[in-house]
N, C-alpha and C positions, 0 to 999 in steps of 0.2 A: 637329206636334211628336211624335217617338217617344214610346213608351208606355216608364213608368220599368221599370226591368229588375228582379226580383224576388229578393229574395235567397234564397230556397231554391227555386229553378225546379221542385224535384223534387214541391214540396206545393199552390204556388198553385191550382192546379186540383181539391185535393178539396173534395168537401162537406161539410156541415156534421157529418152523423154521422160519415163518419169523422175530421174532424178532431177530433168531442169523444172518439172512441176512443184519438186518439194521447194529445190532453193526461188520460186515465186514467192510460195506460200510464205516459207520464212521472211521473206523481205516484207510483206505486207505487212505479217503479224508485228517485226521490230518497230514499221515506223508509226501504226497503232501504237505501241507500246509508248513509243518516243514522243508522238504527239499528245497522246492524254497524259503522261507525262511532266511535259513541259507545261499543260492545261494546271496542274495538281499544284504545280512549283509554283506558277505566277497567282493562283490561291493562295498559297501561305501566306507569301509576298503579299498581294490586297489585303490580306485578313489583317497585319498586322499594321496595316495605315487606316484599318476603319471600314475596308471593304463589308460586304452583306451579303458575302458569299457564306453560307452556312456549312460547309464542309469542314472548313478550316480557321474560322471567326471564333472560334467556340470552341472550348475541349469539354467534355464532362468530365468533372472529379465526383471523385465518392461522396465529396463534401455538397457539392453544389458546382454552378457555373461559373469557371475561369473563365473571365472577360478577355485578360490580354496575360501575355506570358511575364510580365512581373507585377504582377495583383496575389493576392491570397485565396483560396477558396473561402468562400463567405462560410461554410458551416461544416466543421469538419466531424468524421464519426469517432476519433482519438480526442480525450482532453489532454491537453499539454499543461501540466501545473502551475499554479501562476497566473494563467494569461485570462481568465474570467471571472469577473465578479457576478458572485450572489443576486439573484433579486431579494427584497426583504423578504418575501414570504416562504424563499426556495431554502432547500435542502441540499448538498451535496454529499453523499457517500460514501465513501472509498476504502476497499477490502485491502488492509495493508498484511491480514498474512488469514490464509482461509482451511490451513493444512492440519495436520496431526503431531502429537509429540514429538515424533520424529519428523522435526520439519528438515526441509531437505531447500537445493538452491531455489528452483522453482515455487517451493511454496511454505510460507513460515508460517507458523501457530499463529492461532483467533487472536486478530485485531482487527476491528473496524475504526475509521475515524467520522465521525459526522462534524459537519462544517454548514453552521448556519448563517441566513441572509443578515443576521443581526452582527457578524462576526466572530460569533465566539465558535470554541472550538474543541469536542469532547472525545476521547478515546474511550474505547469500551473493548475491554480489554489488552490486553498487551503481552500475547507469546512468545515466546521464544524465535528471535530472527525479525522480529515485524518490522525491528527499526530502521534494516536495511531500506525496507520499503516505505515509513514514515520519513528517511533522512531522503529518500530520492525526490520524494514532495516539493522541498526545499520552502519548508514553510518555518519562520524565525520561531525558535524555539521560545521565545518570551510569551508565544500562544499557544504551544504546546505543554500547557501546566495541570488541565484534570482529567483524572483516569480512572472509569470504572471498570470494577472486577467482578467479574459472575459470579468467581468461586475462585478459590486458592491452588488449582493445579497448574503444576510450570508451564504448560499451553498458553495459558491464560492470562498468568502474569511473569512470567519467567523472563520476559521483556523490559522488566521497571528497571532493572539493574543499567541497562544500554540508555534508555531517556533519563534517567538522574546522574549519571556521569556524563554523557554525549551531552547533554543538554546543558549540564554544567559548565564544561571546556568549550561548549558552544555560544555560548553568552546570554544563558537565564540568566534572570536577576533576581529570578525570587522562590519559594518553596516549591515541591509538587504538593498537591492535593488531591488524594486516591480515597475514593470509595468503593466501602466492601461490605459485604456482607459478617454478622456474627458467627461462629461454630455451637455444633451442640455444648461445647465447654468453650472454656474463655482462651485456651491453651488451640485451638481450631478455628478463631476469626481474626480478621484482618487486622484489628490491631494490633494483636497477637505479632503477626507477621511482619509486620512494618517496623515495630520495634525490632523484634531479631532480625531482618534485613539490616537495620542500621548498626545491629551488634556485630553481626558477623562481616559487615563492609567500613568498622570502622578505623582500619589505617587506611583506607582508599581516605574515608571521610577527613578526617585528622589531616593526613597529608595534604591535599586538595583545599581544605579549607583555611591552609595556613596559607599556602603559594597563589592562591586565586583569592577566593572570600567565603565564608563561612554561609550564609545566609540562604542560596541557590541550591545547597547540599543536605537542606532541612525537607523532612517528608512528613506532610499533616496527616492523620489516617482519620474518614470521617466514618466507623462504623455503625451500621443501623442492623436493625434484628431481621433478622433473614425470615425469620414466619410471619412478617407483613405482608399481608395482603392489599396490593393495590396501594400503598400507602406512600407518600411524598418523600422522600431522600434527596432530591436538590430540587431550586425552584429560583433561577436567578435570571436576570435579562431576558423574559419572555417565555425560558426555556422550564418546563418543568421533567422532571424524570420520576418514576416509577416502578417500584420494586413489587415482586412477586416470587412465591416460594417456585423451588426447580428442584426435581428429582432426577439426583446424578450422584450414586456412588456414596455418598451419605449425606449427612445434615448441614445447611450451607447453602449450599447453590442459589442463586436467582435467577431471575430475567427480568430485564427493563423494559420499561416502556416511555419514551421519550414524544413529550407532543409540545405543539409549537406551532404557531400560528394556524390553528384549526388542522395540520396535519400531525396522523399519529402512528406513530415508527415503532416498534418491536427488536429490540435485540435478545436474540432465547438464551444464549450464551450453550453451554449444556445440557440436555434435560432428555429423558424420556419425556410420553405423552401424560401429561398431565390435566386435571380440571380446569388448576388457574389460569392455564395459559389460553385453554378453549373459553374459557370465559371471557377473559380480559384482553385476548387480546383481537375480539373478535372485530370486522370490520376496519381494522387498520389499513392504513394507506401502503405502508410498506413491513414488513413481518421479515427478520435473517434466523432464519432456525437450522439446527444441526440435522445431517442425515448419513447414517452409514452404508456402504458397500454393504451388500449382504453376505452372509458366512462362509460359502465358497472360496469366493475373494481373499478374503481372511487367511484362508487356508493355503488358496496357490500365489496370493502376490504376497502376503504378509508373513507366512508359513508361522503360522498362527495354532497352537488345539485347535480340532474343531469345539471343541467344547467351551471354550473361551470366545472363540469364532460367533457361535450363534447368540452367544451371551451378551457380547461386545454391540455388536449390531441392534441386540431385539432387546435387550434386559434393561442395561443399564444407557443405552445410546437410543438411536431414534432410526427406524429402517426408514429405505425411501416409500414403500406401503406405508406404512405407520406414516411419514413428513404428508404425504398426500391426502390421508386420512384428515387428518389436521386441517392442511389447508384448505378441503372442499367443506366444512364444517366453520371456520371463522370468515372465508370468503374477503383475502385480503385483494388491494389494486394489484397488489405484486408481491411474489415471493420470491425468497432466497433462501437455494439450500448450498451450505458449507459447512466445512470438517470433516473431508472426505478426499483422498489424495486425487486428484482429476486430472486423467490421463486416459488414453488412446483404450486402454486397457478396463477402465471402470466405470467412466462416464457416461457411454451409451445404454449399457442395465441398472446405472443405477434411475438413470432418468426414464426407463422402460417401468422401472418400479414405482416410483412416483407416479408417472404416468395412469398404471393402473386406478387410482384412485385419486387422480387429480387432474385434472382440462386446463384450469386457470396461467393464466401470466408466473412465468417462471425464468430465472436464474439459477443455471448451475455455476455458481462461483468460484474462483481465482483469483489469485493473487495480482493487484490493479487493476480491478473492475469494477466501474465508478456509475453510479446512481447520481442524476438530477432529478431531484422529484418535488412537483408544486402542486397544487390542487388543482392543475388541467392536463398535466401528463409527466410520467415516468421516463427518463430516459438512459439506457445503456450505453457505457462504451468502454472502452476501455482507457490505462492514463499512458502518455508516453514521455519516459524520464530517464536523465543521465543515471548510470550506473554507476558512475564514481562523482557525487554531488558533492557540494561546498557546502558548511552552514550558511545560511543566507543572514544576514544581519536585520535587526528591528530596531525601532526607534527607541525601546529603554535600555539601560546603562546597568551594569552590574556595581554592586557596590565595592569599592575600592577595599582591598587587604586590610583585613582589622589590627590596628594599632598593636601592641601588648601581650599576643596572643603569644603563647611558648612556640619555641619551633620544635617540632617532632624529630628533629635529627641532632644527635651528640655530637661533642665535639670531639670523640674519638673518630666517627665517618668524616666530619667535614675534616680534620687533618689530615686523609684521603685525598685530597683536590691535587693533580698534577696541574703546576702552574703553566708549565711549558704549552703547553694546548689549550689552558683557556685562557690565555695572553698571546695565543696567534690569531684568532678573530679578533684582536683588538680595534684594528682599520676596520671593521665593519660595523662594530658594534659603533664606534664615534661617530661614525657618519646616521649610521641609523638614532644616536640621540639627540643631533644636533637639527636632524631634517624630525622629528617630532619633540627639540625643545626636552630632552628627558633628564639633561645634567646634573641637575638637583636628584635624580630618582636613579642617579649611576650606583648600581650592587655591587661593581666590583670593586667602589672602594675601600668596602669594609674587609676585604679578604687580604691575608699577608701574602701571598702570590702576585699579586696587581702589581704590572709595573707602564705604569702608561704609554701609549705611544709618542717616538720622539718624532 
């Protein structure tokens, strides 16, 4: 029968004195352990009655110095939406989708939202998916009403559809108002567009505006001619904005330039490298310009032609050479480059690329990644928000269901209504009219199915 196997092979063999040297040792070592210990315990203990023991008085956060365990850190490196107001002269940021057509969970098509010390509040652009991450903001949609557009590709505004419904069932009260630029013909600009958005969404509209209120479900289209140079397209509460020609794919495009209380902000929207943009938008405080993966990429992440590949990046897009070129040449406080899928996989060549031809303050951007900027510093972070947000409510009223208006449904469907199911929520519905006073505004008295509760 083998001999059993020892569990520390390394000691069975000593004798007797040295094993009673070990078990000394060990005893010393426990009640060192046990005494600083007990030293460490009765720190917590002091710290938390006011003690000045600095071990345990203190914790550092990433934010700043936790005083005592139910305090906040005084300055955190996360904005939480909501919980900070503006100075007058500040700016806030926030990259609500920073991706490609194919936007995907992690990151949705070009929208930024800029939020000024004055309160008001401008979207610049609106992709496809952005809204996921505009509705996590949880900012009352009654401030969420103006939106401008670079250019007319679904990226860019392929969004408006989710804020002018979302918005609407969310309790605006009043129109959107979206500025665009003109196309080479009248059938290519934005007002073009706004109207066939309204043709092609009108049983949404129709329906919608009979059941809720017509007024909210109205879109104003302000277009201005797209070969302006530098030239004024809104100008209201402090805030002026600025359009400039952009070369992207054809005729159309801009880029803004938004300035407000002596600071001057850059959105490129689309564009290869162009004059206007080096001219104008030189010296700005803050500049978000587009920059592609180069063609490679293209090829092994996107499975892309290469021929399409090099073209995409270098032709009609903006390489991260080419973004850097740019920005050692206008010399902004800060830059950002977005519209580039940023992941594990592209972000470190693309910023290699850049690199080569750029030193300067940079952001490689993502989807809620939020800029404070005032005329003594820039600051980064990122936002942290529920995933499944509520509309949050504002203090204007939608206008009540317009009087007279036809209903959109015949009275072939409504003779469809099974009564038997909408007379067993009866009990709920009475109580829910009677705890908001609704009697007078009971719908189901007009329907021949209603049989009240006894």
């Amino acid at each position: 029968m083998p001999a059993p196997i020892h569990p520390f092979p390394a000691i069975k063999d000593l004798g007797g004195v040295e094993m009673k040297n070990i078990i000394r040792l060990t005893m010393v070592v426990a009640c060192i352990v046990l005494v600083g210990g007990g030293f460490y315990l009765k720190g917590i203990m002091d710290g938390r009655v006011g003690s000045e023991l600095p071990l345990v008085a203190e914790a550092e956060a990433a934010g700043g110095v936790v005083k005592a365990p139910n305090t906040p850190a005084p300055d955190r490196y996360v904005y939480y939406p909501g919980t900070e107001k503006l100075a007058k002269g500040e700016v806030r940021v926030i990259a609500c989708g920073t991706g490609m057509p194919d936007q995907r969970r992690g990151q949705a098509s070009a929208c930024f939202l800029f939020e000024f010390g004055n309160g008001e509040k401008l979207l610049f652009d609106l992709g496809t998916g952005a809204m996921r991450n505009i509705s996590a903001l949880m900012i009352p949609y009654q401030y969420l009403t103006k939106v401008f557009l670079s250019h007319l590709h679904t990226d860019h505004w392929g969004g408006l559809a989710s804020l002018w419904a979302g918005g609407w069932t969310a309790g605006r009260p009043v129109p959107l108002e979206v500025w665009g630029p003109s196309g080479l013909t009248p059938d290519m600009g934005t007002k073009y567009a706004v109207e066939h958005f309204m043709k092609s969404n009108n049983w949404d509209y129709q329906t919608r505006a009979y059941k809720i209120t017509p007024v909210p479900g109205q879109i104003n289209a302000h277009e201005f001619n797209y070969k302006g140079i530098n030239e004024v397209i809104y100008q209201e509460s402090g805030i002026t904005v600025r359009s400039i020609p952009a070369i992207h794919a054809g005729d159309g495009p801009v880029s803004f330039i938004i300035e407000y209380k002596g600071l001057k902000m850059v959105f490129g929207g689309d564009t290869s490298p162009n004059k206007w943009f080096v001219k104008y938008a030189r010296n700005a405080d803050f500049v978000i310009h587009e920059v592609f993966i180069g063609p490679e990429l293209f090829v092994v992440y996107g499975n892309q032609p290469p021929q399409l590949g090099w073209r995409a990046c270098c032709e009609f897009h903006t390489s991260g050479q080419a973004f850097g070129k740019i920005m050692s040449e206008i010399k902004p406080r800060h830059a950002v480059a977005y519209h580039f899928m940023n992941e594990e996989g592209t972000r470190y060549s693309l910023y290699d690329n850049i690199r080569e031809t750029y030193d300067g303050p940079l952001s490689m951007a993502t989807d809620m990644m939020v800029w404070n900027i005032t005329k003594d510093k820039i600051t980064e972070r990122m936002a942290v928000s529920p995933d499944n947000s509520w509309a949050v409510p504002g203090t204007a009223m939608q206008p009540p269901p317009e009087k007279g208006r036809p209903s959109p449904m015949s009275d072939f469907i409504k003779s469809g209504e099974w009564g038997p199911a909408f007379n067993a929520q009866n009990r709920m519905l009475d109580e829910h009219a009677e705890k908001y006073n609704l009697q007078d505004q009971d719908w189901r008295k007009q329907k021949p199915w209603y049989e009240p509760t006894k």
